[in-house]
DRENDO-1510 file (C-alpha; in Angstrom, 1 decimal, always signed):
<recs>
REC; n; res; u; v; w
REC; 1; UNK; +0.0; +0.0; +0.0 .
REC; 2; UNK; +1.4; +3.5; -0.9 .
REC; 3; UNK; +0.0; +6.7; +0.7 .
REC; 4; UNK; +1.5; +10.3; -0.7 .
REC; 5; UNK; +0.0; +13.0; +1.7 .
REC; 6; UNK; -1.3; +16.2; -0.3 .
REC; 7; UNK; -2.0; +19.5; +0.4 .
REC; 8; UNK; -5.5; +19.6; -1.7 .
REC; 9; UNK; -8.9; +19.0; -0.8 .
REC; 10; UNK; -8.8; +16.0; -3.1 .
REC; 11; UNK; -8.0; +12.2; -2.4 .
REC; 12; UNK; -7.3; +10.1; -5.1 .
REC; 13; UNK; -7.8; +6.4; -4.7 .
REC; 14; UNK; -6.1; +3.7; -6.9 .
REC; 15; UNK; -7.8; +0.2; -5.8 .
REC; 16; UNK; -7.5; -1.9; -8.3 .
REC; 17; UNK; -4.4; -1.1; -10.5 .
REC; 18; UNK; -1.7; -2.9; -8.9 .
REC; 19; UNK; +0.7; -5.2; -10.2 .
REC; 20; UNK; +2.2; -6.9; -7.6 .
REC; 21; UNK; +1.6; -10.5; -7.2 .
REC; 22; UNK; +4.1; -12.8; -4.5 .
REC; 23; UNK; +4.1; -16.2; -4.6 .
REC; 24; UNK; +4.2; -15.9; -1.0 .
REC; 25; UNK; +0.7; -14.2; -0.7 .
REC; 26; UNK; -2.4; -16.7; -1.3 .
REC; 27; UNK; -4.4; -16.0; -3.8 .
REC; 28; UNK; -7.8; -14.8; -2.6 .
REC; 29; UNK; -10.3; -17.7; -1.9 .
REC; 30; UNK; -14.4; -16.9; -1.8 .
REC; 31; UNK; -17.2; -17.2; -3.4 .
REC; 32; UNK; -17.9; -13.4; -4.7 .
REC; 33; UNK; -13.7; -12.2; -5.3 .
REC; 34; UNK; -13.0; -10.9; -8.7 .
REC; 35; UNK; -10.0; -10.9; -9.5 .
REC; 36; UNK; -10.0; -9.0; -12.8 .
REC; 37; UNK; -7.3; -5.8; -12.6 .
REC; 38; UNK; -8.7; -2.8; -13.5 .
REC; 39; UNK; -5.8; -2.5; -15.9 .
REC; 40; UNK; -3.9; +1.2; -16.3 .
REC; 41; UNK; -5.5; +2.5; -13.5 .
REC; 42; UNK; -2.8; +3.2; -11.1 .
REC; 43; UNK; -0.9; +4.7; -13.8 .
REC; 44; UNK; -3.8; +6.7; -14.6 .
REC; 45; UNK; -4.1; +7.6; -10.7 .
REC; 46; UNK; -0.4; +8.9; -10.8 .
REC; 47; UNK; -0.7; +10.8; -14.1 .
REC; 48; UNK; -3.7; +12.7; -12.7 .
REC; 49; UNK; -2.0; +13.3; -9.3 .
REC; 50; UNK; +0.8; +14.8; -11.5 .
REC; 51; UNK; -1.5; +17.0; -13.8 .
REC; 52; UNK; -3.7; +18.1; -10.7 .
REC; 53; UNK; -0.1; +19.4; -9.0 .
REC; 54; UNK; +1.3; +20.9; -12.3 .
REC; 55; UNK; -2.4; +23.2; -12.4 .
REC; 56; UNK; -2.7; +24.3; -9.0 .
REC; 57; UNK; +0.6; +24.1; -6.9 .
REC; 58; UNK; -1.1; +22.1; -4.5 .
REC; 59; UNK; -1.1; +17.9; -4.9 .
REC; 60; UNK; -4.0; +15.9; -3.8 .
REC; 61; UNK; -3.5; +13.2; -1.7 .
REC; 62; UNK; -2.9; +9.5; -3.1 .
REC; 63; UNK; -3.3; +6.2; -2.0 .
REC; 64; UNK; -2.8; +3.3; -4.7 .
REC; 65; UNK; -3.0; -0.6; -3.5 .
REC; 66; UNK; +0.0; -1.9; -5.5 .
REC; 67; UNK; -1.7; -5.7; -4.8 .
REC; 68; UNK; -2.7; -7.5; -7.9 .
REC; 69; UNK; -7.4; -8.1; -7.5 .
REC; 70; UNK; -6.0; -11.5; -7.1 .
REC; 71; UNK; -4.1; -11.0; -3.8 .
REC; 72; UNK; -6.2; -7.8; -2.2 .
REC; 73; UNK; -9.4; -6.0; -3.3 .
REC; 74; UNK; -8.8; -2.4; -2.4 .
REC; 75; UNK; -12.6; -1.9; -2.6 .
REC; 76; UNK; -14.4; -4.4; -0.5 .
REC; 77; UNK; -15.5; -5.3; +3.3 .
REC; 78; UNK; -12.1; -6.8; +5.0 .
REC; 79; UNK; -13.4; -10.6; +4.4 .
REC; 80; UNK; -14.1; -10.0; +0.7 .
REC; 81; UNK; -11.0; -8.2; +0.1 .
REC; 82; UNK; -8.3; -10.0; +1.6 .
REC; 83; UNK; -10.2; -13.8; +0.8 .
REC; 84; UNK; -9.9; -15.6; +4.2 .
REC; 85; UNK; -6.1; -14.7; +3.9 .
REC; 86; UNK; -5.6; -13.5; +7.4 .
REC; 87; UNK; -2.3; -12.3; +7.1 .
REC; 88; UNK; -3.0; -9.2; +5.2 .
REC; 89; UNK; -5.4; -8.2; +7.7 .
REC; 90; UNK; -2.9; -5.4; +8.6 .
REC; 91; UNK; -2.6; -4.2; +5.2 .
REC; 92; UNK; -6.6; -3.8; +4.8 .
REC; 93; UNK; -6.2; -1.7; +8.4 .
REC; 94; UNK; -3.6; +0.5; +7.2 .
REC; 95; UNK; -5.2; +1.1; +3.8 .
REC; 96; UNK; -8.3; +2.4; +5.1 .
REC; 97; UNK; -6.4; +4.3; +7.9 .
REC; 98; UNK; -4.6; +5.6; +5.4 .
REC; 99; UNK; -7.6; +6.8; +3.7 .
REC; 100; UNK; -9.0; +7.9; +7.0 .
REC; 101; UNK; -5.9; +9.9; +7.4 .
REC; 102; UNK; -6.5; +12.0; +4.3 .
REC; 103; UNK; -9.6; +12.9; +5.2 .
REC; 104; UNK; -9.1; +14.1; +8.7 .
REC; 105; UNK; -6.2; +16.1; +6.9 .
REC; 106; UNK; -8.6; +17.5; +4.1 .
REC; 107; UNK; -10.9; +18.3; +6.8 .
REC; 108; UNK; -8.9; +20.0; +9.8 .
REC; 109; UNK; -7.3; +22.2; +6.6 .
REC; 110; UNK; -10.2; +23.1; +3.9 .
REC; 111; UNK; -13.3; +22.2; +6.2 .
REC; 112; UNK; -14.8; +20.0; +3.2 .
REC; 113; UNK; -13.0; +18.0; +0.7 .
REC; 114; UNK; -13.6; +15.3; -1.8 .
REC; 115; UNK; -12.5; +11.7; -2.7 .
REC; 116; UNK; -11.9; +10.0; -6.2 .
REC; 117; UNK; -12.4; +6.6; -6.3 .
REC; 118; UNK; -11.3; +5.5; -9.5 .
REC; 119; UNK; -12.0; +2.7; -11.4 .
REC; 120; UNK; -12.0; +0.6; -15.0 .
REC; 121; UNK; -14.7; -0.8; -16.8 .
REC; 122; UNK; -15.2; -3.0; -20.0 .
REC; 123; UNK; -18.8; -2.0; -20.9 .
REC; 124; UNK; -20.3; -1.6; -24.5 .
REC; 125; UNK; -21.3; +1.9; -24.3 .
REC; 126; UNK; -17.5; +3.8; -23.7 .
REC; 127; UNK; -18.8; +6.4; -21.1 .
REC; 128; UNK; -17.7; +7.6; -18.1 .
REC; 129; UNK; -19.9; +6.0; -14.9 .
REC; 130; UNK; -19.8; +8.5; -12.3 .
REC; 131; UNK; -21.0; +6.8; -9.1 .
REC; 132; UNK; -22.9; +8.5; -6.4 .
REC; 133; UNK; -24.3; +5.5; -4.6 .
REC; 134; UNK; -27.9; +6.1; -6.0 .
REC; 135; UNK; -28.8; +3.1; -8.5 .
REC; 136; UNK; -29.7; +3.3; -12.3 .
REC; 137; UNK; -33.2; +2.3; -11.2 .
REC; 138; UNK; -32.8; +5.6; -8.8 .
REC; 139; UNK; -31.2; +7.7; -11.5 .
REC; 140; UNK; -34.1; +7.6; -14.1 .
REC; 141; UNK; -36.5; +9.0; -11.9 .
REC; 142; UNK; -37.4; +12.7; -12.6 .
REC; 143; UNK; -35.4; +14.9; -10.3 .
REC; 144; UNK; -38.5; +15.6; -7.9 .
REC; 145; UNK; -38.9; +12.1; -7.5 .
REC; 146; UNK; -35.3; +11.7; -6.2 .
REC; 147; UNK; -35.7; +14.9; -3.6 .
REC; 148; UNK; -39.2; +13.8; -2.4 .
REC; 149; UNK; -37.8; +10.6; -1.4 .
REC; 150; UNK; -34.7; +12.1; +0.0 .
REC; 151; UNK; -32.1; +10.1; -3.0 .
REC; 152; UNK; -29.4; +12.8; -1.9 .
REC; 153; UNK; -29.2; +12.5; +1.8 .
REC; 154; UNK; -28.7; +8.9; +1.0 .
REC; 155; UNK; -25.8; +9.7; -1.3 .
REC; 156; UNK; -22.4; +9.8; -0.9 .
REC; 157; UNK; -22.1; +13.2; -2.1 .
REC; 158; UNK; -24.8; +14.1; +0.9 .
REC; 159; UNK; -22.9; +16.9; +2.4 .
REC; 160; UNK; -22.1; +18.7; -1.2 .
REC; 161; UNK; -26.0; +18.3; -2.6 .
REC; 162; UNK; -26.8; +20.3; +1.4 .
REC; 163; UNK; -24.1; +22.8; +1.3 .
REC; 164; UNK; -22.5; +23.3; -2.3 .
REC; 165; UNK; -21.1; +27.1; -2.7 .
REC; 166; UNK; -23.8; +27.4; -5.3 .
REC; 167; UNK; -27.0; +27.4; -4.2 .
REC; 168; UNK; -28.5; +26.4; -7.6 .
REC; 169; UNK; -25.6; +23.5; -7.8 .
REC; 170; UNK; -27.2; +21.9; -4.6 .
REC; 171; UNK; -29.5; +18.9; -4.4 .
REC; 172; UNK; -30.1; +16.8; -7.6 .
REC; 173; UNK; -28.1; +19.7; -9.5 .
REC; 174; UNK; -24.8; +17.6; -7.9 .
REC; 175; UNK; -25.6; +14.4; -10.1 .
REC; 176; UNK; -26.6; +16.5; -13.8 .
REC; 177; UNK; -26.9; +20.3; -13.6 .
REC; 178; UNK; -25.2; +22.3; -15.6 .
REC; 179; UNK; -22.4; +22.0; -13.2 .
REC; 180; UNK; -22.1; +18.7; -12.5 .
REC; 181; UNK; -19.0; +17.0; -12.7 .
REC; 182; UNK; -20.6; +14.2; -15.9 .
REC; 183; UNK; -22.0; +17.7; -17.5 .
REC; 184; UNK; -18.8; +19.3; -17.8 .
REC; 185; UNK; -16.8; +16.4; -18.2 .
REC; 186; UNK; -19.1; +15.3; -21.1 .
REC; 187; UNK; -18.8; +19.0; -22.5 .
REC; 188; UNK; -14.7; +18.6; -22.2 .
REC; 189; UNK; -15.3; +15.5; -24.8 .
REC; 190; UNK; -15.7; +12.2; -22.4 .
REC; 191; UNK; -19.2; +11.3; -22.5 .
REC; 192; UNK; -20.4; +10.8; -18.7 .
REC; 193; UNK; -24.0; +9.0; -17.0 .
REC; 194; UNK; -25.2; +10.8; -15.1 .
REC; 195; UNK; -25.0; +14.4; -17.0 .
REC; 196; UNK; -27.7; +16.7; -18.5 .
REC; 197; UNK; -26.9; +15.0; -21.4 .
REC; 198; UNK; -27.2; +11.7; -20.1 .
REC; 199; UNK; -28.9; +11.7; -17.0 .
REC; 200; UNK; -29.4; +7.9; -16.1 .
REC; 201; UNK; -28.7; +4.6; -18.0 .
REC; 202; UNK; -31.7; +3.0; -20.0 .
REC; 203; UNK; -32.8; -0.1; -18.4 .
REC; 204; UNK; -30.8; -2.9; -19.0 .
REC; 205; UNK; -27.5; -0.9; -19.2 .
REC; 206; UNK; -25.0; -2.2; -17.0 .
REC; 207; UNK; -24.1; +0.7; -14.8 .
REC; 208; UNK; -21.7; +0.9; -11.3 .
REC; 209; UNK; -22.9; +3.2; -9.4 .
REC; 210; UNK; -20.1; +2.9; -6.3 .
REC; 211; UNK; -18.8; +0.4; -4.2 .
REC; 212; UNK; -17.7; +0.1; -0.4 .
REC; 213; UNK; -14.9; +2.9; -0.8 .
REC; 214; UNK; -17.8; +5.0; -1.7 .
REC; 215; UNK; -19.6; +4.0; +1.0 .
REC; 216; UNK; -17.2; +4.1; +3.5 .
REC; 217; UNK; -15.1; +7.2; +2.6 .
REC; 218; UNK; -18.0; +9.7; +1.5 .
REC; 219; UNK; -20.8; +11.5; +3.1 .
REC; 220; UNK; -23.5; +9.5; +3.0 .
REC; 221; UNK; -23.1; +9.0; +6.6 .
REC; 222; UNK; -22.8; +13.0; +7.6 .
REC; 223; UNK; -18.9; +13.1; +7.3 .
REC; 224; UNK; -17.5; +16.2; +5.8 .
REC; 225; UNK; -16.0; +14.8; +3.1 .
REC; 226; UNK; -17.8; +13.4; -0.9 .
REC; 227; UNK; -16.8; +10.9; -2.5 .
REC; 228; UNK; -17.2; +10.0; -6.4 .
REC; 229; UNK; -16.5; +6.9; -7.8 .
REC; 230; UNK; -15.2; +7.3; -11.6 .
REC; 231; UNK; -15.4; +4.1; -13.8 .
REC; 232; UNK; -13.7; +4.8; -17.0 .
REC; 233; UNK; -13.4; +2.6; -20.3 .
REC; 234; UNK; -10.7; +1.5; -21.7 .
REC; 235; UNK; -10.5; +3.2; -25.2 .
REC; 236; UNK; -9.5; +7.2; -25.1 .
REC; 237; UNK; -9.2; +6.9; -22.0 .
REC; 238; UNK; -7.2; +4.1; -20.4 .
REC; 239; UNK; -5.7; +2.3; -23.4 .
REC; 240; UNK; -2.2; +3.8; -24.3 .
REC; 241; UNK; -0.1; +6.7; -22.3 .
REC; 242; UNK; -1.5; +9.2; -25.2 .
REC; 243; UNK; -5.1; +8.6; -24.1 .
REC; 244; UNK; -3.9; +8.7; -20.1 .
REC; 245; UNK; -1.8; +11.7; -20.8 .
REC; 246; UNK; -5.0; +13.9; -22.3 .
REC; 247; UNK; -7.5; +12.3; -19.7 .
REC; 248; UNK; -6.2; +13.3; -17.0 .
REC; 249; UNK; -5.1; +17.1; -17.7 .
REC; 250; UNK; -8.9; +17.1; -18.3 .
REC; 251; UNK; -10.0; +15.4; -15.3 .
REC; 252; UNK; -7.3; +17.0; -13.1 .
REC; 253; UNK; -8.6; +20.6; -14.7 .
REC; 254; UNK; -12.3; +19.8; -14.4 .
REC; 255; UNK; -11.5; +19.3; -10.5 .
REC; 256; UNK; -10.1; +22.3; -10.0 .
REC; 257; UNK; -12.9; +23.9; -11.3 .
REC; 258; UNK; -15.0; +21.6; -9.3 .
REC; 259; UNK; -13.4; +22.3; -5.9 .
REC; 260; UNK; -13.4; +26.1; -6.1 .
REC; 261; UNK; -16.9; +26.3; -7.5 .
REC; 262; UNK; -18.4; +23.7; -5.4 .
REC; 263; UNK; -16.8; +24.0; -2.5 .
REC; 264; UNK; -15.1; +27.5; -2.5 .
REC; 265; UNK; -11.5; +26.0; -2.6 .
REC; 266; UNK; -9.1; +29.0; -3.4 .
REC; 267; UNK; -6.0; +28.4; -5.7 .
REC; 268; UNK; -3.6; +30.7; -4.3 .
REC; 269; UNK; -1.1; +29.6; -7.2 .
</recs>
C-alpha cells in the first residue's frame, strides 16, 4: 500500500491497479472475489496526481494498492478483500487508515473536501460512470422524484448536494446540472452517466454506481467529506499513455474547477 499525503482538498484512490503478485501471498479464496485488474489504473491515478499538481501548486492526496485483485481488493468489506487470507489483515487496516488519514487532513485544513475513487470498466457503451451510490433504477426518476424521497441524503455526495457554494448546484443539480461534474466532463469530450446530457442509464445498461470505498469514505453518513467513484473505459481513456496523458489534464482541470466552485476551494497559485 502507498499513501503520498497532499496538500488539496482531493484524495485520489487507486484500488485496483496494482501489479504486484508474491508467490508468497495466497491467492484470494471466496465465493464473490474478482479478481480482474482494473488495468492502467494506477498509472492513470499517478498521471492525474501529476496534472492536478502541475495546475494548481497544491497535490492531492494519493493512496494506490500496489496488490494485484488477485491478492487484495482495495474496494471491499475486510473478508471480501483479503479472501480468508488473514495475514494481510494489517494491510486492509492500514489502507483504510490511510484513507481515513486524508480525510481528517482535508478536513482540519479546507473544512470540506472530496474523494476520487477511481475505477475501469469493459462495458459496450464507452462512457464515463460516475458513481454516487444512488442506482440506475434511482437515477431515471425525474429529479423531484429523487428529492421527495430524500435520494441525496442517501448519497455519498450528501454533504455537497446540502451545502454546495452554489445554491442552484445543490440537491439533484450535484448528479446533472449544468455544473455537475458528468455535465462538464461530457462537455470537455468524455461522455459521462449521469450528466444533462445523459442523466441515467436505460434499463438494461449495466451501470456501477459505487462500491464500499464509496460508501465508506463519502458523506453519505454526515462526514464532511464526498466521494465519487469514476469508472472509465478502456478506449480514449485508459488504453495507451497518449489517451492517459490527455484524460487526466482534463479530469485534473475539471476538478479544479469543481473544488473552487463547489466547495469554495481557493487556488492561491
Amino acid at each position: 500500500m502507498e499513501y503520498t499525503p497532499g496538500t488539496a482538498p482531493l484524495i485520489l484512490i487507486a484500488p485496483h491497479g496494482g501489479t504486484l503478485s508474491p508467490a508468497t501471498l495466497a491467492d484470494r479464496n471466496c465465493a464473490a472475489c474478482t479478481t480482474a485488474n482494473d488495468v492502467n489504473t494506477q498509472e492513470l491515478a499517478r498521471a492525474i496526481a501529476t496534472a492536478f499538481t502541475q495546475a494548481t501548486g497544491q497535490a492531492p492526496h494519493l493512496i494506490v494498492n500496489r496488490l494485484h485483485r488477485r491478492k487484495f481488493d482495495g474496494n471491499r468489506d475486510r473478508d471480501e478483500a483479503i479472501g480468508s487470507n488473514r495475514v494481510l489483515d494489517t494491510t486492509w487496516l492500514w489502507y483504510h487508515a490511510a484513507i481515513d488519514s486524508a480525510r481528517a487532513r482535508v478536513a482540519a485544513e479546507h473544512s470540506r473536501g472530496l474523494v476520487i475513487d477511481l475505477h475501469g470498466h469493459a462495458h459496450e457503451i464507452a462512457r464515463l460512470e460516475l458513481g454516487y451510490l444512488l442506482d440506475d433504477a434511482e437515477l431515471r426518476l425525474s429529479d423531484s422524484s429523487l428529492t421527495s424521497r430524500g435520494a441525496m441524503t442517501r448519497s455519498s455526495v450528501a454533504r455537497l448536494a446540502r451545502e454546495a457554494r452554489v445554491t442552484t448546484d445543490r440537491g439533484v443539480a450535484v448528479l446533472r446540472g449544468d455544473g455537475s461534474l458528468g455535465t462538464v466532463l461530457t462537455m470537455r469530450g468524455y461522455p459521462s452517466v449521469p450528466s444533462s446530457q445523459d442523466r441515467a442509464p436505460l434499463a438494461g445498461q449495466p451501470y456501477f454506481n459505487g462500491g464500499y470505498n464509496t460508501q465508506r469514505h463519502g458523506s453519505s453518513g454526515g462526514g464532511m467529506v464526498d466521494a465519487i467513484q469514476i469508472e472509465m473505459p478502456g478506449p480514449g481513456v485508459r488504453d495507451t499513455e497518449a489517451s492517459r496523458s490527455r484524460f487526466s489534464a482534463v479530469l485534473a482541470s475539471e476538478l479544479m474547477l469543481y473544488l473552487v466552485r463547489l466547495y469554495g476551494w481557493q487556488v492561491t497559485r
